[in-house]
C-alpha positions, 0 to 999 in steps of 0.5 A, spaced: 214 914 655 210 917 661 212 924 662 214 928 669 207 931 669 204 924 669 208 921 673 206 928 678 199 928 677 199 920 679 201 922 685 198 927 687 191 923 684 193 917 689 193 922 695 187 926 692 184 919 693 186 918 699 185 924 702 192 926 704 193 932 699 195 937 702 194 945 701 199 946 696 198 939 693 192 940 692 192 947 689 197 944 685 193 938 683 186 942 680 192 946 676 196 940 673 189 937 671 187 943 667 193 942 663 193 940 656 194 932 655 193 931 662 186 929 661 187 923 658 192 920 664 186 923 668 182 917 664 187 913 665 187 913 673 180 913 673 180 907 670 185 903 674 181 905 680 174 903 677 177 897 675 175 892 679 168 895 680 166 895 672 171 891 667 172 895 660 174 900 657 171 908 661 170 912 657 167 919 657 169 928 658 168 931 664 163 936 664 167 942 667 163 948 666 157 945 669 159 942 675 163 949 676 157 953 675 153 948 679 157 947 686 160 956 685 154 960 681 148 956 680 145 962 678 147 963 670 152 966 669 151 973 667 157 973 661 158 965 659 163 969 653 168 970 658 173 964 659 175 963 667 182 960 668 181 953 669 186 952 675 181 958 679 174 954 677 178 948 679 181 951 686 174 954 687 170 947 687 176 944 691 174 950 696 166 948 696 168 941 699 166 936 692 168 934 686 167 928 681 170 925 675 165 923 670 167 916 667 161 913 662 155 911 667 159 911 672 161 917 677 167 918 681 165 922 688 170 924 692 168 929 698 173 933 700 171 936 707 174 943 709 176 944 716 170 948 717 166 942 714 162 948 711 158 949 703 157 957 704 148 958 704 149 960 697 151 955 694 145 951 694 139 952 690 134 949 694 128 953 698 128 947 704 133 942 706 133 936 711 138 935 716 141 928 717 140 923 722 142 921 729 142 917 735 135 915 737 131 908 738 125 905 741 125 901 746 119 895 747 119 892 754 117 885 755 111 888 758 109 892 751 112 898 754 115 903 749 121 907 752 123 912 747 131 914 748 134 919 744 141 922 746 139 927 751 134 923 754 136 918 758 142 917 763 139 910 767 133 907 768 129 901 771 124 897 770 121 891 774 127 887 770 134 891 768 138 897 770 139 901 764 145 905 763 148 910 758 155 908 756 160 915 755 161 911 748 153 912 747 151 905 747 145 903 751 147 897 757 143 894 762 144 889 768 138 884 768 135 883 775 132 877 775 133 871 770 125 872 768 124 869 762 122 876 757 125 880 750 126 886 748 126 889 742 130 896 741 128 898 733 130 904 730 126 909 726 128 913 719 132 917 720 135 914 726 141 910 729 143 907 735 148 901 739 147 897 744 151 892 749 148 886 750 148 882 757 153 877 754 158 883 753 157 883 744 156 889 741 150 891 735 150 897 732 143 898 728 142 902 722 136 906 720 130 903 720 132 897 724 131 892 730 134 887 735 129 883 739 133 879 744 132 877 751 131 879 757 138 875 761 142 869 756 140 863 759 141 855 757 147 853 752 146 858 746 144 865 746 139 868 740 136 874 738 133 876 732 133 882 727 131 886 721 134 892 717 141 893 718 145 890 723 152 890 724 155 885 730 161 884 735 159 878 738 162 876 744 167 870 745 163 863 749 164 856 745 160 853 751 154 858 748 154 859 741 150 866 738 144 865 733 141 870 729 135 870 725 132 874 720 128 872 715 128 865 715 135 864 716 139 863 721 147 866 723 150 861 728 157 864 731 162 863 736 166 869 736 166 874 730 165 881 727 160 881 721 154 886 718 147 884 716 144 887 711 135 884 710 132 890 708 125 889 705 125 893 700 132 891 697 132 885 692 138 881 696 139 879 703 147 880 704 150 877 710 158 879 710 164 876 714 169 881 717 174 876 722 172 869 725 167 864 722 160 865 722 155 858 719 149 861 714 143 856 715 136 855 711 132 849 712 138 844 711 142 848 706 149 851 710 154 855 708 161 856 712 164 864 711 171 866 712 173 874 713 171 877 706 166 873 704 159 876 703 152 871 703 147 873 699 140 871 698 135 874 692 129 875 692 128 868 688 131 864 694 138 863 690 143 864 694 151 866 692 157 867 696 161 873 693 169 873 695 174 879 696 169 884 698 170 890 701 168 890 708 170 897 711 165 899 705 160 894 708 160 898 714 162 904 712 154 906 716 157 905 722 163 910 721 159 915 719 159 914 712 155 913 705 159 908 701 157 907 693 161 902 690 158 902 683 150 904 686 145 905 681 141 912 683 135 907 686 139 904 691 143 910 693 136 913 694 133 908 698 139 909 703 137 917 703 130 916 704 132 911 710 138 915 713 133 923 712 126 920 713 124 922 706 119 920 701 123 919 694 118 919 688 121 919 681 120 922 675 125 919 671 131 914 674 137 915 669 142 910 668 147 913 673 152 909 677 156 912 683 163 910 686 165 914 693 164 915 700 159 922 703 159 923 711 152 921 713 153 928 718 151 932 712 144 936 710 140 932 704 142 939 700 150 936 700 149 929 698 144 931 692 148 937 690 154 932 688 149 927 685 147 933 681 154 934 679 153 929 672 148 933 669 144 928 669 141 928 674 136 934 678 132 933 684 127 938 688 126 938 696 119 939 698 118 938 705 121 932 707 119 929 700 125 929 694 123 928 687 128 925 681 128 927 676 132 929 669 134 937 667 131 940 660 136 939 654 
């Protein structure tokens, strides 16, 4: 039979998890968790969250000393023989903004932002650090013209064809002049993310290292455009025009939908997911229907899988300001953080750690390594703009 405590400790981990926890609760939590035999209903509850992520049994201690020392001294401690109250090492990480739960190779991170969303300066160990991305593209012109376009340095503008113009939400839109045939590309750099309103009304946010190329005014029975990296769409409704989008050889066919790409060149599979309405997924003569929670995937040796029940809002956490891992091994959490940072990542060694959690995007590199490092498996060095992975000395 469960006890009160447990009963109690599941509670306050749902609202934990959820990000409800109030003061108090939250005090209340890193004690109850501290108390002898809660631990195992800790496993426990790690377990059911993990689930569905990786099936069987998870098991493994957390190492509460280390993530202490890490996150609130990093320096050694001058006098280890001395045995702190575990409620205030547990308070104190809390108070830092990051915990994690250990469990076999795969990692629960869970961010807790203060209200003044600050980790003190000397926190961190590292003698540099790379600040995050923002809103910044290039915009190429039918003519081959580059126009740069950051947040600061556009309002409106024209050219021979469009008026340009800054939405109060921050998009990019514009009014073609003519019905001149032409394209646009809008791509974005590393380190660099931006939304655009095309003609027809349909909404694209663009992910880092990414592009749209699309024309100038929608002419004829359909509208086409084109991308690469990652692209997440609200296309607008016109059944007397469909909407196509093609990347890497595939072609997208919808009528009126939300829905991401995902065809990053350095990642081994292309995903297509599906949020709301219908979209056609097409290669050559093979075509695939999706419906809302349906993700298309294609591998790099052109077998195609179509994934059920996936969690779209994870898919596109990008957009919302958020790194989202969902059992992510430490290769592919780096390839975001080089295209989100503009780092270079080298790698002395790539231990067998997966992630679960979400970290905002609007945080210096320093935080994101900082819970990473969290394990005790893992160790990172910040060089200019380059990070090197490592493993600690045993």
């Amino acid at each position: 039979m469960r006890s009160g405590k447990a009963d109690r400790l599941t509670y306050l981990y749902t609202q934990y998890i959820n990000g409800l926890c109030t003061e108090t609760e939250l005090q209340e939590f890193f004690e109850l968790v501290s108390e002898p035999g809660m631990q195992e209903t800790l496993q426990e509850l790690a377990d059911k969250h993990l689930e569905n992520i990786r099936p069987g049994t998870l098991q493994s201690a957390i190492d509460w000393d280390y993530m202490y020392n890490r996150i609130v001294q990093p320096a050694p401690a001058q006098n280890p023989g001395v045995v702190k109250r575990l409620f205030s090492r547990w308070y104190r990480i809390a108070a830092a903004a990051a915990i994690l739960v250990v469990i076999s190779s795969t990692v629960l991170l869970v961010f807790y932002r203060q209200p003044n969303d600050k980790i003190t300066g000397n926190n961190s160990r590292y003698k540099n650090d790379i600040p995050p991305g923002g809103s910044k593209a290039v915009l190429t012109l039918a003519n081959g013209a580059a126009l740069p376009l950051y947040n600061s340095n556009y309002s409106q503008a024209q050219t021979e064809y469009i008026h340009m113009f800054k939405l109060d939400s921050g998009e990019l839109a514009y009014s073609a002049k003519t019905r001149a045939a032409g394209y646009h590309t809008l791509s974005t750099p590393r380190g660099g993310q931006f939304r655009l309103v095309l003609p027809d009304g349909s909404r694209i946010w663009l992910n880092a290292a990414s592009s749209i190329t699309y024309p100038l005014a929608f002419t004829g029975s359909e509208r086409k455009v084109a991308v690469s990296g990652e692209v997440y769409m609200e296309i607008a409704k016109d059944a007397a025009r469909p909407f196509k989008v093609t990347v890497n050889g595939i072609e997208i066919t919808v009528l009126g939908t939300r829905f991401n790409i995902n065809a990053y060149q350095d990642e081994d599979i292309m995903r297509t997911t599906l949020l709301d309405g219908r979209i056609r997924v097409r290669r050559g003569t093979d075509s695939w229907v999706l419906q809302p929670g349906q993700q298309m995937q294609l591998r790099q040796d052109n077998d195609f899988q179509l994934a059920m029940d996936i969690d779209t809002a994870a898919v596109i956490a990008w957009k919302d300001g958020q790194f989202s891992f969902n059992d992510d091994d430490i290769s592919a959490i780096m390839r975001q953080v080089q295209r989100w940072y503009d780092a270079e990542v080298v790698y002395e060694n790539r231990a067998p750690q997966h992630f679960v959690g979400t970290i905002p995007r609007d945080v210096p590199v320093s935080k994101l390594l900082t819970m990473l490092e969290l394990t005790g498996r893992l160790r990172f060095k910040i060089e200019g703009r380059k990070i090197t992975v490592t493993q600690p000395l045993n």
